[in-house]
VOGU-3710 file (C-alpha; in Angstrom, 3 decimals, decimal comma):
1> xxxxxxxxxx> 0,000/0,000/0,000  1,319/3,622/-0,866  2,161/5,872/2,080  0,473/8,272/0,158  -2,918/6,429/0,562  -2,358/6,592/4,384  -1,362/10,092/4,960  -4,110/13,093/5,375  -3,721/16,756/7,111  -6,857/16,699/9,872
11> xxxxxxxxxx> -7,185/15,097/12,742  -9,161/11,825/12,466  -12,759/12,292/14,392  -13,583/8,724/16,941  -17,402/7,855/17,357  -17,506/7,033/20,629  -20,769/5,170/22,380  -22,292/6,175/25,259  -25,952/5,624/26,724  -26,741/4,747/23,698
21> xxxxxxxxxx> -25,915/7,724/21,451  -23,054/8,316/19,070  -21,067/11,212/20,321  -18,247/12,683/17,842  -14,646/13,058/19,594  -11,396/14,119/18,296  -8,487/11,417/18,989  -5,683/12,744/20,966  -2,754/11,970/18,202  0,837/13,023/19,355
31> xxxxxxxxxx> 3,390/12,232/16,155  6,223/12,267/18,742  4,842/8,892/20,211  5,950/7,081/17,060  9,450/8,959/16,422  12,408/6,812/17,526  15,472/8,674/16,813  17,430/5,348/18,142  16,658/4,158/14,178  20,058/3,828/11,992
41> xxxxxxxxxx> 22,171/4,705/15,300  24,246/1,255/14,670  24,963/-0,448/11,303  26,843/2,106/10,236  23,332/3,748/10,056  25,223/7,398/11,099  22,319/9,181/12,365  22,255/11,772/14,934  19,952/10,253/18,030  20,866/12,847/20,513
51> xxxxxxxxxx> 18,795/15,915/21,610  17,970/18,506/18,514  15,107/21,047/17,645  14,178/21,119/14,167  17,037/22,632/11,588  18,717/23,289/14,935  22,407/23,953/14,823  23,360/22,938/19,104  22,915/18,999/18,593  23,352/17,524/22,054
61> xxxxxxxxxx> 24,584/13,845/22,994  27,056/11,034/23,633  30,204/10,713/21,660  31,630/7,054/21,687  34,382/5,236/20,224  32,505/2,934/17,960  30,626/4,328/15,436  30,787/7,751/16,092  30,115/9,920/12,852  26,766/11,135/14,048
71> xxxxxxxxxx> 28,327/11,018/17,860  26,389/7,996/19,567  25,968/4,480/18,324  23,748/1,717/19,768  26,798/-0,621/19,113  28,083/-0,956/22,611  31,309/1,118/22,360  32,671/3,772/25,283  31,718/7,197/26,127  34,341/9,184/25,185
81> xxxxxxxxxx> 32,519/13,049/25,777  29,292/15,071/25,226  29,799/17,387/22,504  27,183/20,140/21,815  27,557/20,032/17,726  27,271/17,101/15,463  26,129/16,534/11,890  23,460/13,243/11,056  23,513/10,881/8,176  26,540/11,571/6,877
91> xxxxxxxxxx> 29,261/8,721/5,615  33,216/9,081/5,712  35,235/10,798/8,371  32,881/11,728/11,546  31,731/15,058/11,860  31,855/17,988/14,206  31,457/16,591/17,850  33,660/19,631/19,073  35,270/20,573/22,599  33,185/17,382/24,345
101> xxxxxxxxxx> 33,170/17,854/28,027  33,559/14,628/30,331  32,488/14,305/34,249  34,511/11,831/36,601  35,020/11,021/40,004  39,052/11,080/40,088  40,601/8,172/42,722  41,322/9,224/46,143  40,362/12,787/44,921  43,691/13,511/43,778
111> xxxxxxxxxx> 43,894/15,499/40,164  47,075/13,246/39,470  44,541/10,351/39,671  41,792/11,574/36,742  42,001/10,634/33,424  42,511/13,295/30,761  43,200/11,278/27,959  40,348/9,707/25,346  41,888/6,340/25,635  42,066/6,598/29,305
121> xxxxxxxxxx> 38,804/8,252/30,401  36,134/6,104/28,040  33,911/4,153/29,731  30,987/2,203/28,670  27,709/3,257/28,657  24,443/1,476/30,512  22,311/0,222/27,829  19,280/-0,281/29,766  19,700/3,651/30,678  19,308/5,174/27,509
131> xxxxxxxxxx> 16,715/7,363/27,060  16,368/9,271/23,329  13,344/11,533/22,442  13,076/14,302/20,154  14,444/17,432/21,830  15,964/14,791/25,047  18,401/12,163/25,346  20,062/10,547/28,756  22,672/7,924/29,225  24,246/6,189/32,395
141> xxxxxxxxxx> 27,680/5,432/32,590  29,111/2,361/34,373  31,029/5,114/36,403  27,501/5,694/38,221  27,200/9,404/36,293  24,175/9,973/34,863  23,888/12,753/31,705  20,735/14,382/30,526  21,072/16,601/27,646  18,185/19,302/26,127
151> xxxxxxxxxx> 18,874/22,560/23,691  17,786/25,444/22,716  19,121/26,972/18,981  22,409/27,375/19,856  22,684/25,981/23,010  23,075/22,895/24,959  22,292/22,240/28,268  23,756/19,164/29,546  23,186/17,545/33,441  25,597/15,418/34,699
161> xxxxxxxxxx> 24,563/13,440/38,441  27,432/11,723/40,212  27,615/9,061/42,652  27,894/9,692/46,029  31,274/10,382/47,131  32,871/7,033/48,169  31,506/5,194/45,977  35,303/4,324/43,889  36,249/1,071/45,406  39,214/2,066/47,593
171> xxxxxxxxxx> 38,298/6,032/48,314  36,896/5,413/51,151  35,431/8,605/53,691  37,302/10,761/51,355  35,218/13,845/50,062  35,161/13,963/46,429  35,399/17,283/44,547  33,879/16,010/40,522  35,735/16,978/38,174  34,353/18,015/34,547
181> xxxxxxxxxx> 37,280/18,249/31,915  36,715/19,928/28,146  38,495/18,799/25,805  39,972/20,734/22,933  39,801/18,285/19,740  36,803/16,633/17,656  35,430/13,421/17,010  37,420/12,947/14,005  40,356/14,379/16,149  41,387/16,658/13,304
191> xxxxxxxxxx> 42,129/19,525/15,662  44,960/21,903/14,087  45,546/24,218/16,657  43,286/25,571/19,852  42,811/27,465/22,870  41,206/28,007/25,785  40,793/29,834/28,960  39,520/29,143/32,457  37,559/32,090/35,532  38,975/31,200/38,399
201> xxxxxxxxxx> 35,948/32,738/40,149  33,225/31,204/37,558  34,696/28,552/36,068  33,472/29,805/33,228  35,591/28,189/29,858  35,979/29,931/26,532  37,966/29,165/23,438  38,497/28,422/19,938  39,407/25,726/17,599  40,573/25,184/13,790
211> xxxxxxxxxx> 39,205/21,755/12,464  39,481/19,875/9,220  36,069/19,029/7,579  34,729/15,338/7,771  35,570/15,618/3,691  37,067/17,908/1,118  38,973/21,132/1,893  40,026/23,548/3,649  39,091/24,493/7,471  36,887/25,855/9,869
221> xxxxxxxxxx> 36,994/27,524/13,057  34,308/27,214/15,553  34,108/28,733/19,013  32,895/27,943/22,285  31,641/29,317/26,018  30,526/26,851/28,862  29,012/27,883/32,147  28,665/25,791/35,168  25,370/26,138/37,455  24,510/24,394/40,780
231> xxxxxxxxxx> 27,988/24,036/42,933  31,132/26,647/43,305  34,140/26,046/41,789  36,796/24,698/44,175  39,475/25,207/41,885  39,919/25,162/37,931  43,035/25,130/35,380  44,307/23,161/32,100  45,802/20,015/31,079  47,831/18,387/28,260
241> xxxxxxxxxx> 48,016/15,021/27,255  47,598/13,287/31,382  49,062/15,487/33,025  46,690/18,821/34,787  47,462/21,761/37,148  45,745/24,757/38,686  48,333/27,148/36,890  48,045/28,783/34,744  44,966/29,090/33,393  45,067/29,653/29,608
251> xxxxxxxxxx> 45,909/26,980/26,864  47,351/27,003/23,477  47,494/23,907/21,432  48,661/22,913/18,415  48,275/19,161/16,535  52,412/18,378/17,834  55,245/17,072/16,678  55,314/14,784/14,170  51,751/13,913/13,253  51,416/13,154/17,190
261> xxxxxxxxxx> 48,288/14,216/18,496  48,547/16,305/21,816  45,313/16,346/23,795  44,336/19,097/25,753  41,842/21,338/27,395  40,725/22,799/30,727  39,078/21,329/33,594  37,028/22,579/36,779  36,307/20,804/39,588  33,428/21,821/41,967
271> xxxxxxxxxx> 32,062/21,771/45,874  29,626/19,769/47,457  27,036/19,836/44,998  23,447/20,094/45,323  21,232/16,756/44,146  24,841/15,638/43,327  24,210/17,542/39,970  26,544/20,123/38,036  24,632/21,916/35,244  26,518/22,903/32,240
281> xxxxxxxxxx> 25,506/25,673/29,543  26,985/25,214/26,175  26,885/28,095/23,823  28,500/27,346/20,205  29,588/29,858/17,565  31,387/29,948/14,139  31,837/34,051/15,058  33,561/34,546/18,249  33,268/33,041/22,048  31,768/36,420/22,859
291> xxxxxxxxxx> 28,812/35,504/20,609  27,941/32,184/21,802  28,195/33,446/25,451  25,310/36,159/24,244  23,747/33,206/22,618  23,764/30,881/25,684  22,782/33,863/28,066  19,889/34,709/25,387  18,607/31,276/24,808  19,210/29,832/28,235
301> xxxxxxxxxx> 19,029/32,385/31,279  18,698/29,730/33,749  19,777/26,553/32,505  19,009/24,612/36,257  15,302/26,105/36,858  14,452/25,752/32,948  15,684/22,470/32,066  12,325/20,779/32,148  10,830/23,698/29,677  13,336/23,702/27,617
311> xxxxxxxxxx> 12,957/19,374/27,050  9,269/21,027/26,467  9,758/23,259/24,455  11,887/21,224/22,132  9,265/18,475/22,409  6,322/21,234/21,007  8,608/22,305/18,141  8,914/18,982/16,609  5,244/18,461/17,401  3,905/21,646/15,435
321> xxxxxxxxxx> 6,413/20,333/12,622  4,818/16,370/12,457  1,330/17,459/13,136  0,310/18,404/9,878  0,882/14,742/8,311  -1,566/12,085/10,521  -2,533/8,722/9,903  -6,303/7,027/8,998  -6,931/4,931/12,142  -6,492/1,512/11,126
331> xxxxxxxxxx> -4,754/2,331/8,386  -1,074/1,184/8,778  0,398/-0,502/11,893  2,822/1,163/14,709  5,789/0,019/13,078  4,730/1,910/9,799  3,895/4,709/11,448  7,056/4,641/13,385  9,126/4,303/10,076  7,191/7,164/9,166
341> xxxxxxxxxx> 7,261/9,638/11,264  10,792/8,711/12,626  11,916/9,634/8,699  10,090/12,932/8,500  11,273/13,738/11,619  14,933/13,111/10,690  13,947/15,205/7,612  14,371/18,035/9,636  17,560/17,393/11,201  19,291/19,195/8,282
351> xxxxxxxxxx> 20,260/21,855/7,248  21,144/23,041/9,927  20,248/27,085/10,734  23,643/28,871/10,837  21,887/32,575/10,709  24,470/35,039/11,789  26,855/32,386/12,092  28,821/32,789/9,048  32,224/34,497/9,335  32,660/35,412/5,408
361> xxxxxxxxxx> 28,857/36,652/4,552  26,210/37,895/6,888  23,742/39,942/4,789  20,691/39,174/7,451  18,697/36,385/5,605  18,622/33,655/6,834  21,297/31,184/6,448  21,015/27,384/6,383  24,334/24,722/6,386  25,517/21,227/6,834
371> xxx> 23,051/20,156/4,174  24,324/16,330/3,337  22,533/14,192/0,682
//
């Protein structure tokens, strides 16, 4: 049967009986109850499953180490970060998945202990934790810390819940001060050069980066600002490779010697924390680190008391875009309609709105990117 022959633009009216008279109701039909974006996140399927609004450029999730050009893959690999950009659907080199923050415990809450490194910090994720909805996605670690993610335009808002302190084998009554590193490379690690500085007061991080595309040539720069909400900074500085100190506070980073790769990035680690939660605000830009701080602050004035709307919010934007198309009851079964509305939905993951963002033409129209075929 043609999909065509299924599809109309109303909502579909119910005759419903009651004391013995037909009464007309319209169904209740949410779209977003049939999307899955988990579809084509392993197989070398390369979708984006994380948290997105429609067209939106902040694309919020997991990075692992498996298949990881759209960021997260069902496939069973390690956590690696949780990046704020990514690009879906695309083939080749992975894409995007820029300055990925990572939280950790560190043994015997000593900063010699953490693990900087990719190869040293990934750790795999729970499967049975994994939560993905449009506009939402969540993932447990085997570390015990728990990540929600949710976005606004530009924006990501990421949630990371530790255990409770003691919880390491071998830590013991020591009090743990988590630790939340950003790293300053990609998920194709094509990095060139970078930097990045550190408020001792705030904790608040800002930098830059120059990246290689996934394909073809040339480079781009993208820039970043992160804010951390609910617990004070007890103290904050950079690292390189696995080694981290307080001092100074600033970074510059190129690719190193000899084709080796030099990781590196900044790190703050925070106070007893409320709900055992540290909120972090994510702006991106492709302008200046100014720019996506005025983004974030825009888009996100309270990322800890507006979490919940802005999951909502998401959630209504994607439903206002499905709406329109709805199904003849009887008409197909869930898993067509799944298949259905899970592809329009990833319809609108791309292009991606880069308005404004465009360092070599802003004339004020809009501006749309990172359209892959």
């Amino acid at each position: 049967m043609a999909i065509a022959s299924l599809v109309r633009l109303a909502p579909v009216p119910l005759l419903l009986s009651f004391s013995g008279l037909l009464t007309p109701v319209i169904a209740a039909f949410d779209p977003l109850h049939f999307v899955d974006p988990l579809i084509g996140s392993s197989n070398e399927g390369n979708v984006f499953p994380g948290a997105s609004r429609p067209y939106g450029m902040a694309k919020a999730v997991a990075d692992v180490d498996g298949q990881n050009t759209g960021g997260f893959a069902t496939d069973g690999s390690n956590v690696t970060g949780f990046s704020a950009v990514h690009d879906s659907g695309t083939g080749g080199n992975p894409s995007l998945g820029n300055f990925p923050l990572f939280p950790q415990l560190c043994r015997g809450d000593s900063l010699d202990e953490c693990s900087f490194r990719i190869g040293d910090r990934k750790t795999p994720y729970v499967n049975e934790s994994l939560v993905a909805r449009p506009g939402y996605f969540s993932v447990g670690l085997q570390t015990g810390v728990v990540a929600e993610m949710a976005v606004a335009d530009r924006t990501a808002v990421m949630k990371f819940k530790f255990p409770p302190s003691g919880s390491r084998p071998g830590d013991g009554n020591v009090t743990q001060h988590p630790l939340i590193l950003l790293d300053l490379t990609d998920l194709w690690q094509s990095r060139q050069n970078a930097s990045v500085s550190v408020d001792a007061d705030t904790g608040r991080m800002k930098g830059n980066g120059t990246f290689l595309p996934s394909f073809g040539a040339g480079s781009y720069v993208m820039h970043f600002c992160v804010d951390f909400f609910g617990a004070d900074i007890f103290d904050s500085g950079v690292w390189v490779n696995n080694r981290a100190g307080t001092e100074p506070k600033e970074l510059f980073i190129t690719r190193g010697f000899n084709l080796f790769y030099s990781e590196g990035g900044a790190f703050a680690r925070f106070k007893p924390l409320v709900n055992r939660t540290v909120t972090a605000r994510v702006g991106v830009s492709f302008i200046s680190a100014d720019q996506a701080c005025r983004s974030a602050e825009k888009e996100v004035p309270d990322p800890v008391n507006g979490f919940l709307d802005l999951v909502e919010s998401s959630a209504e934007a994607w439903r206002q875009k499905l709406s329109p198309v709805s199904v003849v009851q009887g008409g197909a079964s869930d898993d067509l309609l799944v298949s259905l509305y899970s592809g329009l939905y990833r319809s609108m993951m791309s292009p991606q709105n880069y308005t404004g963002e465009n360092p070599y033409w802003d004339s004020g129209i809009p501006y749309f990117d990172s359209f892959y075929w």
